[in-house]
Structure formats: structure tokens, C-alpha cells
C-alpha positions as CSV (number, residue, x, y, z in Angstrom):
1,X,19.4,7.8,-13.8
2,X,17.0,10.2,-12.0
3,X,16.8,11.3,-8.6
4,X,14.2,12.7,-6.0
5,X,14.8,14.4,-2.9
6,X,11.8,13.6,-0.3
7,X,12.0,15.7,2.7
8,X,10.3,14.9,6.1
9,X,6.4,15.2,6.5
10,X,4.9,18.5,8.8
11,X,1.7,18.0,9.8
12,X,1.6,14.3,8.9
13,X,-0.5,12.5,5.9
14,X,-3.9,13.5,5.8
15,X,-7.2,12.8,3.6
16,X,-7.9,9.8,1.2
17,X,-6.2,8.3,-1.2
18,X,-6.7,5.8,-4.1
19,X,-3.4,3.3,-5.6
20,X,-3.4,2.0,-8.9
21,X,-5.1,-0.8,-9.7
22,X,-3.6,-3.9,-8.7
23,X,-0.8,-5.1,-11.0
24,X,-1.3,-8.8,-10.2
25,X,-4.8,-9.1,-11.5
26,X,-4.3,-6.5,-14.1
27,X,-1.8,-9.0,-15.7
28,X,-4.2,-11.3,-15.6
29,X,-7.2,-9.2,-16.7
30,X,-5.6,-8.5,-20.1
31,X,-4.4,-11.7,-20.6
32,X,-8.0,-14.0,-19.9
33,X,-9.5,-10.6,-22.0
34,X,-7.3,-11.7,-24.9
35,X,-8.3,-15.2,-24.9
36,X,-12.1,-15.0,-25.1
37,X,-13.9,-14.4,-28.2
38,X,-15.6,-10.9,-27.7
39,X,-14.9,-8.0,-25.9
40,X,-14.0,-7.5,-22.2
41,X,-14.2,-4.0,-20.4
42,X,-11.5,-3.9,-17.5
43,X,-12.0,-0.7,-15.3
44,X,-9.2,0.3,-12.7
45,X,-6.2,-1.2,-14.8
46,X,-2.9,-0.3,-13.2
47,X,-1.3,2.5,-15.3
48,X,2.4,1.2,-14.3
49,X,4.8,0.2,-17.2
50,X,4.8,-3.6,-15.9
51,X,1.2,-4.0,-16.9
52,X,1.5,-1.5,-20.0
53,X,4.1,-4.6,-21.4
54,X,1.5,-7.1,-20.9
55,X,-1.2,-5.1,-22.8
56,X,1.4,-4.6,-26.2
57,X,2.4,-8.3,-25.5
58,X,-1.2,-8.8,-25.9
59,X,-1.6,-7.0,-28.6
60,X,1.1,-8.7,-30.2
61,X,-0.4,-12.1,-30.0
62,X,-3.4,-10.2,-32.1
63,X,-5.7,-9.3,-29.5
64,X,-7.1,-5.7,-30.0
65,X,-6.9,-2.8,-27.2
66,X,-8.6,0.8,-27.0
67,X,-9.2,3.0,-23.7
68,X,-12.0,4.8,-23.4
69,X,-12.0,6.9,-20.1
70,X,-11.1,5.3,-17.2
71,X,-12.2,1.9,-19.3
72,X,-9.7,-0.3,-21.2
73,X,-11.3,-2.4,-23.8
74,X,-9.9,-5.9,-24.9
75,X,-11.1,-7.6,-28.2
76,X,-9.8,-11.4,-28.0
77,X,-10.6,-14.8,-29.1
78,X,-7.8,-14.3,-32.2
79,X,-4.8,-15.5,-30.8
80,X,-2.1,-15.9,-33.4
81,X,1.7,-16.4,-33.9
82,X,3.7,-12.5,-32.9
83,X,5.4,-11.6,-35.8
84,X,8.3,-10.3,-33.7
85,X,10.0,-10.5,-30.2
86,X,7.7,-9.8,-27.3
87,X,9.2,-7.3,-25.1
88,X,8.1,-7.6,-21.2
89,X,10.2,-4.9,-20.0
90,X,11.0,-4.8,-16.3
91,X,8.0,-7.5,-15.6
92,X,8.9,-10.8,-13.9
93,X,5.1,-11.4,-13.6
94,X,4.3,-11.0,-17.1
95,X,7.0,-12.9,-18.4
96,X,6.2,-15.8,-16.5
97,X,2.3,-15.5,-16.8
98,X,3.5,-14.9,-21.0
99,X,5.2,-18.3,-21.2
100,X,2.4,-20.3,-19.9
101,X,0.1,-18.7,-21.8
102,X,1.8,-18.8,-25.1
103,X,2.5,-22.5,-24.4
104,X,-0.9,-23.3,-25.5
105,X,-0.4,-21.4,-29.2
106,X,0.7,-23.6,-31.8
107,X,3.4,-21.4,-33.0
108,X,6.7,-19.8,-32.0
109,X,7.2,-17.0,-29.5
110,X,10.0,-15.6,-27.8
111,X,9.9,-13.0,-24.8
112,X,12.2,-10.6,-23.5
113,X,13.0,-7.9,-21.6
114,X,15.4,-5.4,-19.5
115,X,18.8,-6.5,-18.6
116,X,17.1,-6.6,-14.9
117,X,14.5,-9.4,-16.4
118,X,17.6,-11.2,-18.2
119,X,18.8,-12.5,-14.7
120,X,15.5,-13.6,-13.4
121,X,15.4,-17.3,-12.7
122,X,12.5,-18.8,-15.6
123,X,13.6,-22.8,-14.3
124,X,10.9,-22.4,-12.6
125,X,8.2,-21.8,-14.7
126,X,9.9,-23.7,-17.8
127,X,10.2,-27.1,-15.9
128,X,6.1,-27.7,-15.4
129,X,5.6,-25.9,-19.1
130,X,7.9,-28.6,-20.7
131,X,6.3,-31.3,-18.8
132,X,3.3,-30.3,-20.5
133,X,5.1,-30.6,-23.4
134,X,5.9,-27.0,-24.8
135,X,9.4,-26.8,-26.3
136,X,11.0,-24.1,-24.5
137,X,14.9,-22.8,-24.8
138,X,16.9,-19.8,-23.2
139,X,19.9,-19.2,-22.0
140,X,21.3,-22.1,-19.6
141,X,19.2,-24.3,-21.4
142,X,15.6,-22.5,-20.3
143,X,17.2,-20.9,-16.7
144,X,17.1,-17.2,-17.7
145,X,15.7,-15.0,-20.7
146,X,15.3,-14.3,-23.1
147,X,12.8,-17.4,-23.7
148,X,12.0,-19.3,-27.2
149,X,8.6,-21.1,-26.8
150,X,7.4,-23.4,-29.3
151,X,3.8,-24.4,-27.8
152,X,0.6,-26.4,-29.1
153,X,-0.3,-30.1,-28.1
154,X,-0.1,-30.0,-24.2
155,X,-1.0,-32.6,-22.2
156,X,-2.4,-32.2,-18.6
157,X,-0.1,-32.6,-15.3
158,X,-0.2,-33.6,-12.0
159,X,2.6,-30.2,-10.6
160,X,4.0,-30.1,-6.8
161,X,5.2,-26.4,-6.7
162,X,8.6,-26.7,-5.4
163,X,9.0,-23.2,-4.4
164,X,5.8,-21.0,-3.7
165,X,5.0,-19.0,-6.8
166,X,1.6,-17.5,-8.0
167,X,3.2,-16.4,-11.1
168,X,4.0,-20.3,-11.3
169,X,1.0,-21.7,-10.6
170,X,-0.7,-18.9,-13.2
171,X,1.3,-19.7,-15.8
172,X,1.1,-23.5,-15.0
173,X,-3.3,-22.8,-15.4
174,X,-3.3,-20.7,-18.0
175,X,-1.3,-23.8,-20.3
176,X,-3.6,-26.0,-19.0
177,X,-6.6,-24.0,-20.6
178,X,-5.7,-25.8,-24.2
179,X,-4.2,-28.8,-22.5
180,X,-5.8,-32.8,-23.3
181,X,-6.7,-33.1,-19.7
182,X,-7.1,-31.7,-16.1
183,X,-3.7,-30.1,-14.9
184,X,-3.4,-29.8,-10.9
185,X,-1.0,-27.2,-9.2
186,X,-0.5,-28.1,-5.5
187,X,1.0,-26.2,-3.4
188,X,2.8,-26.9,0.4
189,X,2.1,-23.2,1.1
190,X,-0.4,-21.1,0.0
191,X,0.0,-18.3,-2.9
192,X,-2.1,-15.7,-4.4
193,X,-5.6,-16.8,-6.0
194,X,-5.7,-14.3,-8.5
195,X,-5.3,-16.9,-11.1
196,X,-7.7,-19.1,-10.5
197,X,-10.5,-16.6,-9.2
198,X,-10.2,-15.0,-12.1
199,X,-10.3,-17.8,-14.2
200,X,-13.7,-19.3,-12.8
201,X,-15.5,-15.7,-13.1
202,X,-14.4,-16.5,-17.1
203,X,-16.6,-19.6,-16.8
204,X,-13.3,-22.2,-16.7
205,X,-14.0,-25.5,-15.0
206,X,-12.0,-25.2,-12.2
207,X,-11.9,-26.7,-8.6
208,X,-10.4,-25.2,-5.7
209,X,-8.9,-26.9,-2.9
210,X,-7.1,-26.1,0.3
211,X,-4.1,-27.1,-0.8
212,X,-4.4,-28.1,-5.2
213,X,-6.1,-26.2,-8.0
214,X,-7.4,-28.3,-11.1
215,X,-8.3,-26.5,-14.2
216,X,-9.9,-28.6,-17.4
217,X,-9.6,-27.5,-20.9
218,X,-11.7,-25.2,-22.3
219,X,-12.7,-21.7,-23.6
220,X,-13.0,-18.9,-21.4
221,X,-15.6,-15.9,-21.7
222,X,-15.1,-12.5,-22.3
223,X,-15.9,-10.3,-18.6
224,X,-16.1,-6.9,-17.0
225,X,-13.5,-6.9,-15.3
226,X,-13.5,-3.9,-12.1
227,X,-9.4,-4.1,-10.6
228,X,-9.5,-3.1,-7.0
229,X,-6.7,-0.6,-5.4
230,X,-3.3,-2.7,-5.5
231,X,-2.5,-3.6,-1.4
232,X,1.3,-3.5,-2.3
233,X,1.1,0.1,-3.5
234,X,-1.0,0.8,-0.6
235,X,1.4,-0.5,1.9
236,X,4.1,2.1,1.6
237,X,1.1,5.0,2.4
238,X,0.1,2.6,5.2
239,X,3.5,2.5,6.6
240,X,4.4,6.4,6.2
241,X,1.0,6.9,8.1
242,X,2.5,5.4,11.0
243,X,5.3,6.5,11.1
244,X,4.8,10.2,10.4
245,X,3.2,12.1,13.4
246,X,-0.2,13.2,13.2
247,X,-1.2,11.2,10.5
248,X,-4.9,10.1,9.5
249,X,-5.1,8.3,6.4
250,X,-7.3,6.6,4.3
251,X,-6.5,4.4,1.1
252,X,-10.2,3.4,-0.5
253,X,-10.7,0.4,-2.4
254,X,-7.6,-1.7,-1.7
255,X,-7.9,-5.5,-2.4
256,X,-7.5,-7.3,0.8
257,X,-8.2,-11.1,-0.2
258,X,-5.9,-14.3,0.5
259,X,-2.6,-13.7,0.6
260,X,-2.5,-10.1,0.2
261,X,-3.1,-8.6,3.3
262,X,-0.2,-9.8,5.2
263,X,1.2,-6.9,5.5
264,X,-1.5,-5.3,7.7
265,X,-1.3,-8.4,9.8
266,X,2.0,-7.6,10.8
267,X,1.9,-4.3,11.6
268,X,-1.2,-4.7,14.0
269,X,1.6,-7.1,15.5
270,X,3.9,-4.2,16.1
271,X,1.2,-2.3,17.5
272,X,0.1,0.3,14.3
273,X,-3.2,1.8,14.9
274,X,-4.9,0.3,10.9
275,X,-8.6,-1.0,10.4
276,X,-10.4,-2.1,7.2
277,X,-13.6,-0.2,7.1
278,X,-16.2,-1.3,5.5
279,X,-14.9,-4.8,4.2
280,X,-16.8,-5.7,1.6
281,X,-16.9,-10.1,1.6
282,X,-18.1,-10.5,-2.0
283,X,-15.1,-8.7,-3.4
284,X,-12.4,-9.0,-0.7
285,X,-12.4,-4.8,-1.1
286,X,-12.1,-2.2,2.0
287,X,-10.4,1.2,2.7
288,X,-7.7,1.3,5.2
289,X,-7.4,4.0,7.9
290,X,-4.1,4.5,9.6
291,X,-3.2,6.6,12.3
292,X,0.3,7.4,13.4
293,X,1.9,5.9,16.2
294,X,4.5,4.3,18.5
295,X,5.4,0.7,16.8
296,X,7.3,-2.4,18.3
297,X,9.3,-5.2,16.8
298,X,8.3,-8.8,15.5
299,X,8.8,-11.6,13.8
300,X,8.1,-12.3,10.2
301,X,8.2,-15.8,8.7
302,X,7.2,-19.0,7.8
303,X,3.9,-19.6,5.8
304,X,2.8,-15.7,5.7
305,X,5.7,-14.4,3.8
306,X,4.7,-15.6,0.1
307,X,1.2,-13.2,1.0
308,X,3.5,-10.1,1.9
309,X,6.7,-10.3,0.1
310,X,6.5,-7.5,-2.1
311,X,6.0,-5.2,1.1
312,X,9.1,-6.2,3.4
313,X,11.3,-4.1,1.8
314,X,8.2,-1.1,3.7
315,X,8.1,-3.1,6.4
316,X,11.6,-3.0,6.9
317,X,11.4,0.7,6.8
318,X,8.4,0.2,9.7
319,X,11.2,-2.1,11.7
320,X,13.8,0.6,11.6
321,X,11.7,3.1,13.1
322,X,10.2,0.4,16.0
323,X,11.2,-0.5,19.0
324,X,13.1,-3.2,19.5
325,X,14.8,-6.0,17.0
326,X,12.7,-7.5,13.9
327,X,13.6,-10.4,12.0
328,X,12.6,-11.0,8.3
329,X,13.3,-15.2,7.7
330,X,12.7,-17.4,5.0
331,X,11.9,-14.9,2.3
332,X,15.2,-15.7,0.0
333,X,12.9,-14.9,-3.2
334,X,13.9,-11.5,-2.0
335,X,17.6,-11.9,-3.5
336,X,15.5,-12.8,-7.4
337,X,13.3,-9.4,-7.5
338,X,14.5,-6.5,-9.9
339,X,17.4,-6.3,-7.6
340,X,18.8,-8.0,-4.4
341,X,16.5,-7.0,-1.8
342,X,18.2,-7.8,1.1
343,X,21.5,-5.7,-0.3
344,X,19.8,-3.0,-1.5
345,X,17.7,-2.7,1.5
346,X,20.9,-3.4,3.9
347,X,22.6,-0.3,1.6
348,X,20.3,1.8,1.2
349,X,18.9,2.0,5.0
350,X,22.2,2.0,6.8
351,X,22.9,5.0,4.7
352,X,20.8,6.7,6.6
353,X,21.4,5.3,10.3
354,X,19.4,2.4,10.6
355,X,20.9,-0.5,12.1
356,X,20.3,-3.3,9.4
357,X,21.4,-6.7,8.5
358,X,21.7,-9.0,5.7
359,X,20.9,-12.9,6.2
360,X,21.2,-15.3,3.1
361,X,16.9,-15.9,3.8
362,X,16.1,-11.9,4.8
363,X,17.0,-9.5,7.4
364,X,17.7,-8.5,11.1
365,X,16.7,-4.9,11.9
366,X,17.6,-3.3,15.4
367,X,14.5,-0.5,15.3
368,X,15.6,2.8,17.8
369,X,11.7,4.3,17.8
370,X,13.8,7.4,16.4
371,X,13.8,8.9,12.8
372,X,16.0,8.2,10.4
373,X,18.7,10.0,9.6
374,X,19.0,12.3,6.2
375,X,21.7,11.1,3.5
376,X,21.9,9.7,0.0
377,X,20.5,6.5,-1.0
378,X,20.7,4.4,-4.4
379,X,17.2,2.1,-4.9
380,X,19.3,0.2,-7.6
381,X,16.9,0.5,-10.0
382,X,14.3,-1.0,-8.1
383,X,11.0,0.2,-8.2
384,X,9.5,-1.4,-4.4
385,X,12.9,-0.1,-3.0
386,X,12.9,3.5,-4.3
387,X,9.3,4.1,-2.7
388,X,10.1,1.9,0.2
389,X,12.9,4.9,0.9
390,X,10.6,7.8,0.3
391,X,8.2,6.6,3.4
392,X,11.7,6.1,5.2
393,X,12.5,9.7,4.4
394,X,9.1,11.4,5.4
395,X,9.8,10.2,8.5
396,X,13.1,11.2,8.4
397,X,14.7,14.0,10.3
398,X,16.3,15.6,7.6
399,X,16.0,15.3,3.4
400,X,16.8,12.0,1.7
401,X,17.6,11.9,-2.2
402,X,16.9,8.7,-3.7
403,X,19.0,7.9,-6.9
404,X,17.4,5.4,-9.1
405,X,13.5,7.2,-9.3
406,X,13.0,6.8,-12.7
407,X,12.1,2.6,-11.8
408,X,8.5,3.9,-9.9
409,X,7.1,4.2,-13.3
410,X,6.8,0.4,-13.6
411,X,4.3,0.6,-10.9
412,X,3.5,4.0,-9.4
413,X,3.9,6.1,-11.9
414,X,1.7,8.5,-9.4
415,X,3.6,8.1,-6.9
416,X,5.7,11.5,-6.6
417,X,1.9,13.5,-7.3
418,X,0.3,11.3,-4.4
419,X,3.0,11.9,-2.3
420,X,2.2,15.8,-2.1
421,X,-1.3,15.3,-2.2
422,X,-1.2,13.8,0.9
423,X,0.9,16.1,2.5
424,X,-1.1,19.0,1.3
425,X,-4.6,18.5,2.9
């Protein structure tokens, strides 16, 4: 286990910055690449290890990969059997994007990955895949890797999300590409589009509604793909601008479609100085400038928490450092990441004086509008935690070592080289 010791911002974060490529629709880049005959060119590709799993998983499956420059370059259409185990790493997204898409091979594969992936709940994304008929087994009968999928012959469905999941409702698509028939997703609340974008620039048949998607069978098309800056890795700059003084930041090129801009949402609520400049409508893309200064407390809950989950562990950090009391509520998917959110969080912040709470759906956070204290923290190998306490700790009065560093490389690998570029301007 590594450590880094961050110590308080002088000066505040100046300049502009760019964040990897977004991990969600990098996943999803390689993947649609692999199934069209041809070659795709995807520029921007996140360089995290998550997303580095999906491109050997691809690989695996018999696609063919080469980088050239900044370009990655994806020769599909020849999809066959793996001869061996898939490995997915520390990736919950790509092991449940895998298993829907390797339910439409007629073969046998099995995917696995870190002891952090062996506890993630796959009921999820196994019940609809079965119902399609794929013959999937794991451990507790299909509830947790690793996963043994025997797919081919699917037949379309009709599926009622039971808990909001874009990785569901990607996987769920991507099956229904070799499918017999039209399969529908519907969803009570809505998720990231990702999938389904992404799949109609491919040239699917696919219909959009407020509140279903239906894909038909079919081939797909090999694209140039152009990822935009990931908003979840630009959230923890966001946040540290705010809360360091004198800051004046600018992150360029940061997706801000549906359901992924939530996070900026909320801290306009709490009274953060942050505008998208420039918004660009044709491909959801802007820059965000932050300034620092005094935040409040609210609310988070309901139907915008699937858009901004993977940020409250930042926004948390935001809370502790507002005035006033701020309640995180029905985000329980927090207790499934790559570690118990809500714990670590809880842990990790009270070690350095904030006044935190657990609740079995989130967290209560009593802000002070003062800094954080110095200490030791442990981001239990959690990769959205261990940067989450970095931001916390350049606000900080004092240096906070973070145990646990090594996990940023599955997203940020950047991260530490960013973090004194921005103090340096």
C-alpha cells in the first residue's frame, strides 16, 4: 500500500486544466469499436486502469488494438470465443457492460477480477441477461463474480429496471444487439444515456423515450469516436477550487450531458461561484470555471442522485467545509462501490475533524465554513475516496497523508502531476 501526503494550497488553483477522458463512454467506445466490422478511431480514451481492462478484455474476444498518438485504434467485427479467463480488474462498469455483451456470443466466457470486484452485487445485471436467455453462473448462483456466461440465441425483453443502473441498462442493450426481437429497458428514474447515444451514432435502430429505450437487432458500424473530459474527474478540481482561497480554475472539455452534471447543480445550490462557458448543445461539451468561495449547506436526494453519485464522496468534502448541515439520502448504491462509501467517507473525514455521519441510505454532514484539520486518513483502496481526500486536504490547515494512493491509477492516473500543475501557475 502506497501513501501521499497533500499539504494545503498557497495561492489557490490557478490556470486550465484537462481530465481524462470520460471512463463511462470510454468503456463503451471500445466495446461498440469491437463489434463493428472495420476500424474505429477513438481520440481522448481515458488512460485509467478501469478502461485499460476493457481494451485487453476486448482484445481477448479477438478484436485488434494499436495507439497511435493521442488516437487508439479498434479493428472489430471478429468476435470469437476468449481462450482464457477475462480479467476486469477493479472495474464494476466493465464487468457488467462485459456480461451483456458477451451474452450475445455463442460461446463460453467467464470474467473476473480484484477481490474488491468479487463482492460486487452482479444479481443485477444477471437476472434481465438470463431472461434473455444467456446461461449465466457465479458464486451464489450468479450474485457475485467471478461470472461463467454461456451466450448465443437471445430473445428480446420487455425489462423494468428495479434499481437505477446505466451499467444495467448498457449491458441489458448491448445483449439485445444479437437478440430475435426488440428488447426495452424502462426506467422509474433516469440514468446515464451513454449507452444508447452511443449506440444510435453506430447506426443501431434505436428509440428513445422519456422514460424506456428499445434497441432492435442488428449490426453496428465502425465510428470516430472523440471522448470528452470525464465530469467525475473534473468534480474533485471543481470542488478544491472552491474551497481553496483565491482560486480561478478552468477544466476544458468536460462532458456535461444528462445525468452527469449534477454535481454542478448542487454546488450552485450551496452558493459556489461555477459556470459552463461556452456550452457546446451538439455535444453536451463546455469548460467549467470556478472561483473560490464561501459555501452553504443542502439537500441531496431523490431523482438527481443516480446523475451525481460518483461525486458525493467530493461533495461531501464541499459539505464539511460549508455552512451549516447537509444531508446525502437515498444514495445506498454508495455501500456496493469499490468500498463502503458511507464508512470510508464517515472514517476517513472525521479523522480529520469534520463532523460526519453514517445513515444506512448516505450521510449527515455538520459543515463549520472552517478547514479541515491535518491527520491520517486510509481511502480503503478506493480510488473516488483517495482523491475525494486530497481536495479535503488542500484545503486543509495542515498536511493530510492519505494511505491507500496506489487505487487513483484506475482512473486518474494524472492525478498527483495535475495536482501540482495547478498549484504552480
Amino acid at each position: 500500500m502506497t501513501s501521499l501526503t497533500v499539504h494545503p494550497a498557497t495561492g489557490g488553483l490557478q490556470g486550465r486544466l484537462r481530465v481524462p477522458g470520460d471512463k463511462s463512454i470510454s468503456h463503451r467506445a471500445l466495446l461498440l469499436s469491437a463489434l463493428a466490422p472495420g476500424t474505429s478511431r477513438i481520440t481522448g480514451l481515458s488512460n485509467g486502469a478501469d478502461v485499460a481492462a476493457t481494451r485487453r478484455a476486448v482484445e481477448a474476444f479477438g478484436a485488434r488494438t494499436a495507439s497511435e498518438g493521442g488516437v487508439v485504434l479498434v479493428h472489430g467485427g471478429e468476435r470469437h470465443e476468449p481462450t482464457t479467463v477475462v480479467d476486469v480488474g477493479n472495474s464494476g462498469t466493465a464487468i457488467r457492460l462485459l456480461a451483456g455483451w458477451a451474452a450475445g456470443l455463442d460461446g463460453l466466457s467467464v470474467l473476473y477480477g480484484d477481490d474488491s470486484i468479487a463482492s460486487r452485487p452482479m444479481g443485477r445485471v444477471v437476472a434481465p441477461l438470463r431472461a434473455m436467455g444467456a446461461r449465466i453462473d457465479g458464486r451464489r448462483r450468479g450474485e457475485l463474480p467471478p461470472l461463467v456466461i454461456r451466450g448465443g440465441g437471445l430473445r428480446g425483453i420487455d425489462y423494468q429496471l428495479p434499481v437505477p443502473s446505466a451499467q444495467v441498462k448498457g449491458a441489458v442493450l448491448l445483449a439485445g444487439l444479437t437478440a430475435d426481437g426488440p428488447t426495452t429497458v424502462r426506467e422509474q428514474i433516469p440514468t446515464r444515456t451513454h449507452t444508447e447515444q452511443m449506440l444510435a451514432a453506430c447506426g443501431a435502430e434505436v428509440q428513445i423515450d422519456a422514460s424506456s429505450v428499445t434497441v432492435q437487432p442488428g449490426p453496428v458500424g465502425p465510428v470516430d469516436w472523440d471522448v470528452p473530459g470525464d465530469p467525475s474527474q473534473a468534480a474533485f478540481w471543481v470542488v478544491a477550487a472552491c474551497l481553496v482561497p483565491g482560486s480561478d480554475l478552468t477544466v476544458e472539455r468536460v462532458y456535461v450531458g444528462p445525468q452527469r452534471a449534477g454535481f454542478i447543480e448542487v454546488l450552485q445550490r450551496m452558493g459556489a461561484d461555477v459556470e459552463l462557458l461556452d456550452p457546446d448543445p451538439a455535444t453536451t461539451v463546455a469548460d467549467i470555471r470556478v472561483r473560490a468561495g464561501a459555501l452553504c449547506a443542502t439537500d441531496v436526494g431523490g431523482s438527481e442522485v443516480p446523475g451525481l453519485i460518483d461525486e458525493i464522496p467530493v461533495l461531501a468534502v464541499a459539505a464539511a467545509a460549508a455552512t451549516g448541515t447537509s444531508t446525502f439520502a437515498d444514495a445506498a448504491e454508495l455501500k456496493v462501490k469499490e468500498s463502503d462509501r458511507i464508512e470510508s467517507m464517515v472514517g476517513a473525514l472525521g479523522a480529520v475533524g469534520a463532523r460526519i455521519e453514517g445513515r444506512p441510505d448516505g450521510l449527515v454532514v455538520h459543515g463549520t465554513g472552517r478547514p479541515l484539520a491535518a491527520g491520517a486518513v486510509d481511502a480503503r483502496g478506493d480510488h473516488r475516496v483517495a482523491m475525494a481526500l486530497a481536495v479535503a486536504a488542500l484545503a486543509s490547515s495542515g498536511p493530510v497523508r492519505i494511505e491507500g494512493w496506489e487505487a487513483v491509477a484506475t482512473s486518474y492516473p494524472a492525478f498527483e502531476e495535475d495536482l501540482r500543475r495547478c498549484q504552480s501557475h
